[in-house]
N, C-alpha and C positions, 0 to 999 in steps of 0.2 A: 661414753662421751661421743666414739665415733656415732653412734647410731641417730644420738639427737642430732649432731653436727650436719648427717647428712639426709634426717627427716627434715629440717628447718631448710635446705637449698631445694632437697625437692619439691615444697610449699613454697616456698619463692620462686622458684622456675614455672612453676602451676600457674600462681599468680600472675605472673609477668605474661604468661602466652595465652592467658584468659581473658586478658585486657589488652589484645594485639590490635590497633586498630586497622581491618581488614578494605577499606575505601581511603586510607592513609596514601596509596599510589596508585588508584584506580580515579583518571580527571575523564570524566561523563564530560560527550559535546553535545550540543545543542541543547541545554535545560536537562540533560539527563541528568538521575540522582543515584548513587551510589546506596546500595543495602549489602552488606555482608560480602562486600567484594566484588556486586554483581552492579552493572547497569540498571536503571529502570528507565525505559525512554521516550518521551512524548508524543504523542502522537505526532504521524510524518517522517518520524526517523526507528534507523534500525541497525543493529550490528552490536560488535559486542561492546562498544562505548558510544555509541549513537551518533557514530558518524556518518552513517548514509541516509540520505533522504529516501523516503520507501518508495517512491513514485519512479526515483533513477531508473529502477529496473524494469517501467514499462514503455521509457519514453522512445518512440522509432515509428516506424511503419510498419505496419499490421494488415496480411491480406483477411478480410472478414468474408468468410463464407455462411448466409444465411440463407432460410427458408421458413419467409414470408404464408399468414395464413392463406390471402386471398391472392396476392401478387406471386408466389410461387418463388424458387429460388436465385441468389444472386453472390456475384462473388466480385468484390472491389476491395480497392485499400483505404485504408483513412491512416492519418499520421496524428501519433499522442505526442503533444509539447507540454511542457508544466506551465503554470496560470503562478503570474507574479502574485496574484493576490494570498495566495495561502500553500502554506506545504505540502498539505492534503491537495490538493485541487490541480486538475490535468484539465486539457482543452484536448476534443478529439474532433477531427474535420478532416472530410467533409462526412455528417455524422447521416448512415443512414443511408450514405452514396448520394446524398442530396449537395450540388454544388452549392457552396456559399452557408451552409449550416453549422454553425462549429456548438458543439455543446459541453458545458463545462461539467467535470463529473468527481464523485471526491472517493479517494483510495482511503481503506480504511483497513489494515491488514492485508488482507488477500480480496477482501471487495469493494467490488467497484460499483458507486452509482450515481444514477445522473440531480442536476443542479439547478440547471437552465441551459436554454436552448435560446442564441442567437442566429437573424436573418432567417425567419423558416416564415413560409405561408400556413406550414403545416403542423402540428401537435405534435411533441414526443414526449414518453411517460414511462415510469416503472420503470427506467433502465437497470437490470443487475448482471453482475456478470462474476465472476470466479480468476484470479490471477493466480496463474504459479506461482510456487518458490522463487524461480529464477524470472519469469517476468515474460517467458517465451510465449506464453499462450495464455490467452481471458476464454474461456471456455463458460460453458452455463449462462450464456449472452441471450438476454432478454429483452426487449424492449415495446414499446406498443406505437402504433405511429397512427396518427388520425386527418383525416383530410376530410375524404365525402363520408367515408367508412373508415372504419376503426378494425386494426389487424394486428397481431403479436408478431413480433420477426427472431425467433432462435434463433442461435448459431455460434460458429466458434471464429475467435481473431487469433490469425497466427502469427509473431513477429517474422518480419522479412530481413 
């Protein structure tokens, strides 16, 4: 009798932690959706219940050291602000070292690429670039700039 008494609590105790529901106290922000106790979280956001926006971590001033195919090398800052329009979406100016150029670009994980380009006389294209973990450096910075002639400009942006 002991032995059914205590195969029948260990089948209900089985039962009962087999049907735990493990997203019962795990509340996902921003649209995230809870699996197996785990966040899932929308693009734009990150952490482990999707409370940070991913962009947070690259908004400041960046000194950008490039080297230009035909222009040769150049070192200035530009400053990344978020773009009200979307959570993905950063504004960087002056983009290029060109005053008055701000170009809009969209973070997507750890890359970054460009959107549109306001106030320019001149063409920019192919923007991609590589964001750290923490947000300190966009490294792998590509871009193409066109005026008379058409030129690639590598280089790395460092937060300041």
């Amino acid at each position: 009798m002991k032995k059914l008494f205590f195969g029948l609590i260990a089948v209900a105790a089985l039962s009962f932690t087999s049907c735990k529901d493990e997203c019962k106290d795990v509340n996902c922000a921003n649209g995230g959706t809870c699996d197996a106790g785990v966040c899932s979280c929308p693009s734009g956001y990150e952490g482990e219940l999707c409370e940070t926006e991913t962009r947070a971590k690259i908004l400041g001033t960046y000194q950008v050291s490039e080297n230009c195919d035909s222009t040769g090398s150049a070192t200035y800052n530009v400053t990344i602000t978020a773009a009200s329009s979307d959570v993905t979406k950063v504004l960087i100016s002056p983009f290029g070292g060109y005053t008055g150029v701000t170009a809009t670009c969209t973070l997507n994980g750890s890359s970054l690429t460009l959107n549109s380009i306001s106030g320019s006389n001149i063409s920019f294209s192919n923007l991609s670039g590589t964001v750290s973990a923490n947000g300190g450096t966009i490294s792998n910075v590509t871009y193409t700039v066109s005026a008379s002639s058409s030129e690639t400009c590598p280089g790395t942006w460092t937060k300041q």
